[in-house]
N, C-alpha and C positions, 0 to 999 in steps of 0.2 A: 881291311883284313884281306890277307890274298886268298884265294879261294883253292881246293888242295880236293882233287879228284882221288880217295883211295882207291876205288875201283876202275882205273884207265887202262893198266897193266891185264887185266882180268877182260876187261873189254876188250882189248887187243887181241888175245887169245880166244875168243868167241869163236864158232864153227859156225853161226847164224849170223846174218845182219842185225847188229842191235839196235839200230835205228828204226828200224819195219817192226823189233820187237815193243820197242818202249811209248811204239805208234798203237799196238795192239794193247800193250796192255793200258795205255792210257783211255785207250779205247776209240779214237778217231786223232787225225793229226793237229785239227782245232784245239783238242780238248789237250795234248800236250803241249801245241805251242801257249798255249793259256799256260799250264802248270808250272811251264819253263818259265812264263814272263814271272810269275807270283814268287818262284823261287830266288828271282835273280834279284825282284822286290826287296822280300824279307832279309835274304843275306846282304842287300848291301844297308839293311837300316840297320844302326847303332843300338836301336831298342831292340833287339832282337839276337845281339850278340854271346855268343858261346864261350867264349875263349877261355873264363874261370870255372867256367861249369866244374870241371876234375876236382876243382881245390876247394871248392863250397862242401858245409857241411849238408847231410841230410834237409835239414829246417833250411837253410839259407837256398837250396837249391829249390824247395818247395815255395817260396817267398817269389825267389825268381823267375817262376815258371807263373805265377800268377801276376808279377807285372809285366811280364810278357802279352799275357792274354789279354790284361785291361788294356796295354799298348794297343795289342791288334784290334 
């Protein structure tokens, strides 16, 4: 799955360094280069994919969201 930054464009337009920011609020730059490794993790595993989420019903998205957790 290719991976699809909504927010690049908005990041572009910042008046801040968003990098110093997402340092801050992760809270040290350790603890965001961890978050970043965990997220590059989860998205590139196949159990953890999104891509029908939209078209599931209520019950089948709740279904989903708990083999997700037993995955994890």
């Amino acid at each position: 799955m290719e991976e699809v930054d909504h927010l690049a464009d908005e990041r572009s337009k910042a008046q801040f360094d968003v990098k110093a920011m997402k340092i801050v609020w992760a809270g040290s730059k350790q603890q965001l280069d961890v978050s970043e490794q965990i997220a590059r993790l989860i998205s590139s595993d196949p159990g953890f994919c999104k891509d029908n989420r939209t078209t599931l019903s209520r019950k089948d998205l709740f279904k989903s969201t708990l083999r997700k957790v037993a995955h994890a």
